[in-house]
PyMOL Python script that loads the backbone (N, CA, C, O; Angstrom):
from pymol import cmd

cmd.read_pdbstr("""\
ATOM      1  N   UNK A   1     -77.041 139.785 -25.660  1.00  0.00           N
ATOM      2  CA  UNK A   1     -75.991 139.901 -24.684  1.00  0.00           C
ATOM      3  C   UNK A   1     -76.360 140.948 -23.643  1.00  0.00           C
ATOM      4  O   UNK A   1     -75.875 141.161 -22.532  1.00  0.00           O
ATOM      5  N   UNK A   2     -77.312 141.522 -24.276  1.00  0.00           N
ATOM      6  CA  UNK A   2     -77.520 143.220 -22.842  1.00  0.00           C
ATOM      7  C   UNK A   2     -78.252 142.412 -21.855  1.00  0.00           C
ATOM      8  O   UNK A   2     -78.037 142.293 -20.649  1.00  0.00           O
ATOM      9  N   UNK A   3     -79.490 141.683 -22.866  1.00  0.00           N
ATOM     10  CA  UNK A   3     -80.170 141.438 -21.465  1.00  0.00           C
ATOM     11  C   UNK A   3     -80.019 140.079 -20.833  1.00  0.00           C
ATOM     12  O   UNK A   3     -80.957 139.694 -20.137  1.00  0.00           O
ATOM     13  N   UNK A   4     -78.573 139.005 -21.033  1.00  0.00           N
ATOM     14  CA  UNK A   4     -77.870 138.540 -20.250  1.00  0.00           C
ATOM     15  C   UNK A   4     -77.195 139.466 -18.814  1.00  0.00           C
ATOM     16  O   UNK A   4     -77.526 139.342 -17.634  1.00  0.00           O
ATOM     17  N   UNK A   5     -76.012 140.528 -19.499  1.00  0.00           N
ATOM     18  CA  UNK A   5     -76.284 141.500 -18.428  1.00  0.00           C
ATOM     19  C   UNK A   5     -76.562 141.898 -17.279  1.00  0.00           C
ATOM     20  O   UNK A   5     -76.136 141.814 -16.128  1.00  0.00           O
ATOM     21  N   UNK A   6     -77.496 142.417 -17.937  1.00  0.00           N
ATOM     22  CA  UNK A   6     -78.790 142.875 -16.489  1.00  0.00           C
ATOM     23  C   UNK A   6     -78.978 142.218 -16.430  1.00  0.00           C
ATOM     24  O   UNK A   6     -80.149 142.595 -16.481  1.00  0.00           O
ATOM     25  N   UNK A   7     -79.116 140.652 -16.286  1.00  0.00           N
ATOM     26  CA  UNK A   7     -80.032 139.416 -15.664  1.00  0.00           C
ATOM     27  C   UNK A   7     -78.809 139.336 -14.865  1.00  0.00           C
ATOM     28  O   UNK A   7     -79.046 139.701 -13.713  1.00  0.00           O
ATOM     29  N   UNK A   8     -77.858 139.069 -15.005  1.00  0.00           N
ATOM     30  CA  UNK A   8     -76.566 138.847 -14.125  1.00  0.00           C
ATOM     31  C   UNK A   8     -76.148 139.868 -13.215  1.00  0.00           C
ATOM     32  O   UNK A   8     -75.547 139.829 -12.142  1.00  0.00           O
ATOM     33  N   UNK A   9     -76.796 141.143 -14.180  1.00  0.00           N
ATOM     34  CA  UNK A   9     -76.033 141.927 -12.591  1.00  0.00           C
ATOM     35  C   UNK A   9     -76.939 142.295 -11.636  1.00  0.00           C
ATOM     36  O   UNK A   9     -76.741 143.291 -10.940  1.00  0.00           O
ATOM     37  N   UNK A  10     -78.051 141.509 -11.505  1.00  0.00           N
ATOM     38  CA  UNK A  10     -79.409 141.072 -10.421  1.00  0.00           C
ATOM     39  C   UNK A  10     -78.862 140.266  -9.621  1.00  0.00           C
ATOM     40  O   UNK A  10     -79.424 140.400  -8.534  1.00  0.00           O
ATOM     41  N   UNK A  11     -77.894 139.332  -9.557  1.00  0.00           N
ATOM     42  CA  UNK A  11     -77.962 138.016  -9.274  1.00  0.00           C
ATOM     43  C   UNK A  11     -76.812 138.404  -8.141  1.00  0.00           C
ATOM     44  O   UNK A  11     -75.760 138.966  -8.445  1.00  0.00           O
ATOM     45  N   UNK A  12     -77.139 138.054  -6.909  1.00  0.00           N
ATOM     46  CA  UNK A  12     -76.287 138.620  -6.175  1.00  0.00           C
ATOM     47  C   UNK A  12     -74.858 138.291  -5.928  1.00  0.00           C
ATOM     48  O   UNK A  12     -74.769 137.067  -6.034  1.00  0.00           O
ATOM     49  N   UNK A  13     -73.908 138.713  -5.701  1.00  0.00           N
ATOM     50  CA  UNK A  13     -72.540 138.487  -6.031  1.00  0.00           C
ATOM     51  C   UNK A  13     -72.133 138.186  -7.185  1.00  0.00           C
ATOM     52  O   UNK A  13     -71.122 137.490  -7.272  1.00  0.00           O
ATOM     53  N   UNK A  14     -72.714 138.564  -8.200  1.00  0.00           N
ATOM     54  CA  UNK A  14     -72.144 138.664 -10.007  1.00  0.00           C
ATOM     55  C   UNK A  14     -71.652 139.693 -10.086  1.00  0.00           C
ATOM     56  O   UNK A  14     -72.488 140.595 -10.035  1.00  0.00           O
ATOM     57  N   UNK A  15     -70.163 140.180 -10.243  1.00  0.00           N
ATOM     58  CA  UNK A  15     -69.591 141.077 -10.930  1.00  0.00           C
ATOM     59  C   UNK A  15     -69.145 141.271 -12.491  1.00  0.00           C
ATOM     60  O   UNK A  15     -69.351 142.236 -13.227  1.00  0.00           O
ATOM     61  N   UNK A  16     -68.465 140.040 -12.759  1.00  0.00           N
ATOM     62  CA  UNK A  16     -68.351 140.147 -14.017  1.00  0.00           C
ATOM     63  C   UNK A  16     -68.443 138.262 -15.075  1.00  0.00           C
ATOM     64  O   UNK A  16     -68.250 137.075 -14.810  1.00  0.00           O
ATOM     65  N   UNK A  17     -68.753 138.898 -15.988  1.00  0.00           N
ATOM     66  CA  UNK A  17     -69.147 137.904 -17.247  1.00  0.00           C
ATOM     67  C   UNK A  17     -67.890 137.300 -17.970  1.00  0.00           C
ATOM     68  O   UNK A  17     -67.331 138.024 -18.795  1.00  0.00           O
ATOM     69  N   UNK A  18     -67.271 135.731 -17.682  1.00  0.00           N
ATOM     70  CA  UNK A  18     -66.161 135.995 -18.311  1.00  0.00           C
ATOM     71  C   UNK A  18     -66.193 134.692 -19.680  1.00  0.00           C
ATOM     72  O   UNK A  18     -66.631 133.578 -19.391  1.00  0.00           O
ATOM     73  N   UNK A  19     -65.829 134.901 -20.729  1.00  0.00           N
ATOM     74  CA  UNK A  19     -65.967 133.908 -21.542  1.00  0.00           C
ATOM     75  C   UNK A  19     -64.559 133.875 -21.849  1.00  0.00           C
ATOM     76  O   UNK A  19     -64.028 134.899 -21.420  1.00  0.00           O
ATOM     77  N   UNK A  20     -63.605 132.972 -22.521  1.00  0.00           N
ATOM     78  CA  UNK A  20     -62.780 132.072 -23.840  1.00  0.00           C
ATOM     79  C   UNK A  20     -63.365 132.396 -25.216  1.00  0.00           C
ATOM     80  O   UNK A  20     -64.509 132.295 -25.660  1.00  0.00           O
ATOM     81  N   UNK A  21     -61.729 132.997 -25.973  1.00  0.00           N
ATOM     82  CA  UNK A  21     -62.010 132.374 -27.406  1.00  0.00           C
ATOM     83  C   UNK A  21     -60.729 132.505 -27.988  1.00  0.00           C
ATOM     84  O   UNK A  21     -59.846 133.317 -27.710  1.00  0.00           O
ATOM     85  N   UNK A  22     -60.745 131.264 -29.146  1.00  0.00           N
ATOM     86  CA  UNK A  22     -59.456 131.170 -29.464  1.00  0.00           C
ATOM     87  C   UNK A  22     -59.205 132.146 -30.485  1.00  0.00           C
ATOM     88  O   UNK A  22     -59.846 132.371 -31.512  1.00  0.00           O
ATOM     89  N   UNK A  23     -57.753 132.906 -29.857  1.00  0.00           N
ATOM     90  CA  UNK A  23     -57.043 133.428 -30.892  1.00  0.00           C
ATOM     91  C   UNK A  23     -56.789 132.950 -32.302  1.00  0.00           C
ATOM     92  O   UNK A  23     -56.688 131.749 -32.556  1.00  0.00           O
ATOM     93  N   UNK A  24     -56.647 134.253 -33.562  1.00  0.00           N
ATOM     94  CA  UNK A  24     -56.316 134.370 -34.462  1.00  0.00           C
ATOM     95  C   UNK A  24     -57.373 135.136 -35.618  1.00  0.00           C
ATOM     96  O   UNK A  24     -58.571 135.418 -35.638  1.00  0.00           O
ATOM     97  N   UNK A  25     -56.496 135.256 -36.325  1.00  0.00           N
ATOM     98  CA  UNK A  25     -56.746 136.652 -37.294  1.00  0.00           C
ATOM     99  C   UNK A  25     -58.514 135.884 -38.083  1.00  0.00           C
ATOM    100  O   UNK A  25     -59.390 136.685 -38.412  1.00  0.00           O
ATOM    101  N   UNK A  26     -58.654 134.945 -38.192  1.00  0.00           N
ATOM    102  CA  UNK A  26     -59.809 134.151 -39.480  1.00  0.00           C
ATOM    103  C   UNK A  26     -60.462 133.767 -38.504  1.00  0.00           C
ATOM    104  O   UNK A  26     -59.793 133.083 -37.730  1.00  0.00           O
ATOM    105  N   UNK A  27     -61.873 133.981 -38.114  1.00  0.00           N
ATOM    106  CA  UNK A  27     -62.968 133.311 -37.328  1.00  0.00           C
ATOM    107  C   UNK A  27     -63.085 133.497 -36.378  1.00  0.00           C
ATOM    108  O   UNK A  27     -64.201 133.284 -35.903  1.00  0.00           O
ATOM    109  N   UNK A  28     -62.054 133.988 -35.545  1.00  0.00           N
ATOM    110  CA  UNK A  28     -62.459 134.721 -34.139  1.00  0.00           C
ATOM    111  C   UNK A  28     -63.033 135.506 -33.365  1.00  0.00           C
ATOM    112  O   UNK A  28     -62.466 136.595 -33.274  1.00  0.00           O
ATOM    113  N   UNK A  29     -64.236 135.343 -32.572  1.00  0.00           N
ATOM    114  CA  UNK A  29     -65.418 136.354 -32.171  1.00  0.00           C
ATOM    115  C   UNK A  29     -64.266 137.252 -31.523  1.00  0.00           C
ATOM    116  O   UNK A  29     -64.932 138.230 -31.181  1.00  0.00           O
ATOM    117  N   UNK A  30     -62.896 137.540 -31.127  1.00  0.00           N
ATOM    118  CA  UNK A  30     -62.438 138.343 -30.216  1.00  0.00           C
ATOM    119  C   UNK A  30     -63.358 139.592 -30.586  1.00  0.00           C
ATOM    120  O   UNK A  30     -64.329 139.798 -29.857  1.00  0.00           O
ATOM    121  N   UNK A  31     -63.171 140.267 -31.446  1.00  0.00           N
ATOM    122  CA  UNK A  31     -63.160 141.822 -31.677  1.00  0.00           C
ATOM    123  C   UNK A  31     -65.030 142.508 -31.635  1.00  0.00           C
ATOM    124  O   UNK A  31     -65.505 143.625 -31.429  1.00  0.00           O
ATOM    125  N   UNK A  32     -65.881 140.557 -32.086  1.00  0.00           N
ATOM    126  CA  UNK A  32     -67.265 140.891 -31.719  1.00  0.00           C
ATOM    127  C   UNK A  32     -67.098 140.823 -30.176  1.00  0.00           C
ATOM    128  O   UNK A  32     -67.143 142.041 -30.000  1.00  0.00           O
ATOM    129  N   UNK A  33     -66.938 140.319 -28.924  1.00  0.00           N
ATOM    130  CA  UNK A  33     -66.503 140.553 -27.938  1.00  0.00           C
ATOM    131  C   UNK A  33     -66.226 142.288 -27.185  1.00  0.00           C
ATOM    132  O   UNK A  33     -66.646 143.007 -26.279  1.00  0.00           O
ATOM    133  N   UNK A  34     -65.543 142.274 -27.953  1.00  0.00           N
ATOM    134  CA  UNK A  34     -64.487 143.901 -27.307  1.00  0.00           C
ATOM    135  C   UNK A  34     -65.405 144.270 -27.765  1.00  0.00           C
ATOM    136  O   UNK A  34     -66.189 144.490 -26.841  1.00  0.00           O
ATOM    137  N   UNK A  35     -66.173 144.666 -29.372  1.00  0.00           N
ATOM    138  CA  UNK A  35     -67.057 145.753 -29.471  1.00  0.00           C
ATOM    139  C   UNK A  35     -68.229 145.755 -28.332  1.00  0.00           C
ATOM    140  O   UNK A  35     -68.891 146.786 -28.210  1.00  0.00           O
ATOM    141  N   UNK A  36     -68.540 144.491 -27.389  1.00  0.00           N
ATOM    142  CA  UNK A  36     -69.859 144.590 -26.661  1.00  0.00           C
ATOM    143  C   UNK A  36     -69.172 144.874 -25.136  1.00  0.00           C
ATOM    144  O   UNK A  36     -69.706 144.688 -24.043  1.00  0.00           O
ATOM    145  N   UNK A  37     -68.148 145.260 -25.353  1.00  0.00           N
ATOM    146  CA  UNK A  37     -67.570 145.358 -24.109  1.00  0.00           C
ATOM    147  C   UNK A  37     -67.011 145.153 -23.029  1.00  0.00           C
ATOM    148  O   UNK A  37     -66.969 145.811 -21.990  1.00  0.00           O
ATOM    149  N   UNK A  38     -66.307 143.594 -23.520  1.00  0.00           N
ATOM    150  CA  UNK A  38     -65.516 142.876 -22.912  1.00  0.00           C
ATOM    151  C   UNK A  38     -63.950 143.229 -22.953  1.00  0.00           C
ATOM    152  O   UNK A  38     -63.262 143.912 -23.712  1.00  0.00           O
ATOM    153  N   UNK A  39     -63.786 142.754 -22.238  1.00  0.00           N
ATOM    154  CA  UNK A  39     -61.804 143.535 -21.955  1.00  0.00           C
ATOM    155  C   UNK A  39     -61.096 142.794 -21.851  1.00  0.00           C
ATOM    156  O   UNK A  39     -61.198 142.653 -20.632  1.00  0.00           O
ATOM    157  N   UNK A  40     -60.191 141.943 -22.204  1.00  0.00           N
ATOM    158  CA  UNK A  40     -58.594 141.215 -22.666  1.00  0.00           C
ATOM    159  C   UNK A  40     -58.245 141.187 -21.026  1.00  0.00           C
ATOM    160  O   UNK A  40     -57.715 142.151 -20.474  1.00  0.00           O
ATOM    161  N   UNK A  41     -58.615 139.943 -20.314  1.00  0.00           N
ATOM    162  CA  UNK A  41     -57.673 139.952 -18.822  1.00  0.00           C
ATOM    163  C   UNK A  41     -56.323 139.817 -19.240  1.00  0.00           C
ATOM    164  O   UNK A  41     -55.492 140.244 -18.439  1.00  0.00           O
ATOM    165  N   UNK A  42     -55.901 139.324 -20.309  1.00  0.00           N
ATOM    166  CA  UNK A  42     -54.251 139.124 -20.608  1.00  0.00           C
ATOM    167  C   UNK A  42     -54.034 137.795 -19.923  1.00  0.00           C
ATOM    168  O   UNK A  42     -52.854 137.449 -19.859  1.00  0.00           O
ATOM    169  N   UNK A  43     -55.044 136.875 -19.331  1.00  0.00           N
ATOM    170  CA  UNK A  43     -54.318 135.704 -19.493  1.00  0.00           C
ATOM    171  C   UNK A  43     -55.118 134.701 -20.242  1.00  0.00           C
ATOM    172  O   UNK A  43     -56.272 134.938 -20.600  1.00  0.00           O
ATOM    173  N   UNK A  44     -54.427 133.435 -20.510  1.00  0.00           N
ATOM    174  CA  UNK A  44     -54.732 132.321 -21.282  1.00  0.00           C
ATOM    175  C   UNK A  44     -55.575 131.237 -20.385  1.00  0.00           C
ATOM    176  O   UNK A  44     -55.617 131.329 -19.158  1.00  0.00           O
ATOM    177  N   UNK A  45     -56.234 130.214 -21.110  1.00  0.00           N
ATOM    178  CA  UNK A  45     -57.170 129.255 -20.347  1.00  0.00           C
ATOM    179  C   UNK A  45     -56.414 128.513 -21.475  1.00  0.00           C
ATOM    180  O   UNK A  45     -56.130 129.133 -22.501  1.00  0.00           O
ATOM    181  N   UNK A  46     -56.023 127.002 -21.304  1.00  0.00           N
ATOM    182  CA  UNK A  46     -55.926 125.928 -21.916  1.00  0.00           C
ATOM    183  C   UNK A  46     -56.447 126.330 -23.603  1.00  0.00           C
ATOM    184  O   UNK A  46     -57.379 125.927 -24.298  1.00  0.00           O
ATOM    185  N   UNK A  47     -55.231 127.412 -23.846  1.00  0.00           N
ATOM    186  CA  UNK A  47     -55.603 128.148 -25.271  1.00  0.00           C
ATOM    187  C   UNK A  47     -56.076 128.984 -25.788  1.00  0.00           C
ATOM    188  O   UNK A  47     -56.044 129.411 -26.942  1.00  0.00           O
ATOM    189  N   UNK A  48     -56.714 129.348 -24.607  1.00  0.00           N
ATOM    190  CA  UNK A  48     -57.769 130.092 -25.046  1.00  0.00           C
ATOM    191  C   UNK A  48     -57.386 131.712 -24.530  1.00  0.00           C
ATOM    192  O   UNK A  48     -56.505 131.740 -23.671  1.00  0.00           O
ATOM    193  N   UNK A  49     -57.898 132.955 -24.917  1.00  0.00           N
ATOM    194  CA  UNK A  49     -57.408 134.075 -24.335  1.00  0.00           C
ATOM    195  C   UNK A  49     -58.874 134.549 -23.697  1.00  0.00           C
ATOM    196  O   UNK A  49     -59.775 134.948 -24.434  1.00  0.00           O
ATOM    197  N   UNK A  50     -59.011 134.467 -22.310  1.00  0.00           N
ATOM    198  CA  UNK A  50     -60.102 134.907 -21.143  1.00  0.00           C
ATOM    199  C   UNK A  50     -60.374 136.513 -21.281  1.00  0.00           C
ATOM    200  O   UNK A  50     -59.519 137.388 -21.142  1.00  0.00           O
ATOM    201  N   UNK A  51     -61.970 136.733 -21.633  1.00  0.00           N
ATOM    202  CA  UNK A  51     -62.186 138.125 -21.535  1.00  0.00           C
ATOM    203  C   UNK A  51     -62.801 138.021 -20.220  1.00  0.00           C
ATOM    204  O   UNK A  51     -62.809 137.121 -19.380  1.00  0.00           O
ATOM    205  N   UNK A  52     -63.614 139.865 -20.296  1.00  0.00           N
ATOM    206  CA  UNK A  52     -63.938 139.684 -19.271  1.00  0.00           C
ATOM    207  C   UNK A  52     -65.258 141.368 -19.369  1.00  0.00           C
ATOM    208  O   UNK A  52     -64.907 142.458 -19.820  1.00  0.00           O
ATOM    209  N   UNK A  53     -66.575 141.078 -18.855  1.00  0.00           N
ATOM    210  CA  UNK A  53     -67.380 141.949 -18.919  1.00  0.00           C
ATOM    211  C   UNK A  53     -67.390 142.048 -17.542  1.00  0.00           C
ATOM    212  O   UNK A  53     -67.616 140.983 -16.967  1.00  0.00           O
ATOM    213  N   UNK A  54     -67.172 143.228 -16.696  1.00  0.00           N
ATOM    214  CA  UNK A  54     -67.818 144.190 -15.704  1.00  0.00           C
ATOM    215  C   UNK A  54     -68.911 144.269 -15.791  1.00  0.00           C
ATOM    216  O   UNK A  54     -69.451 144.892 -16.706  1.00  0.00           O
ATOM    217  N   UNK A  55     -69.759 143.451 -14.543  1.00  0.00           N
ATOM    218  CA  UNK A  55     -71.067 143.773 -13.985  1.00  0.00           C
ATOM    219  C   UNK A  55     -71.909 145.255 -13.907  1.00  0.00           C
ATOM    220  O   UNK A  55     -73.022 145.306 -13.383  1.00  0.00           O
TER     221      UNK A  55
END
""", "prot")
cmd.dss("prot")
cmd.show_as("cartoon", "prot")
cmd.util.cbc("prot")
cmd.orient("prot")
């Protein structure tokens, strides 16, 4: 994931990295996510809760 990253924040007009994943407590990458430094925009995609990594 780092050196996704820096490959992206080369790329001109890339600010930020945003992925989906579905909520709930059993199987959910959320919290592997947040530990790499993605941040909770607080809204939903067709289920899904949208993070979001800063370039």
């Amino acid at each position: 994931m780092a050196a996704l990253r820096d490959y992206l924040g080369t790329r001109p007009g890339a600010t930020e990295l945003l992925t989906s994943v579905h909520p709930g407590e059993v199987g959910s990458p959320t919290g592997f996510y947040l530990r790499l430094g993605f941040q909770d925009t607080g809204t939903d995609h067709e289920g899904e809760r949208v993070l979001r990594l800063p370039l």
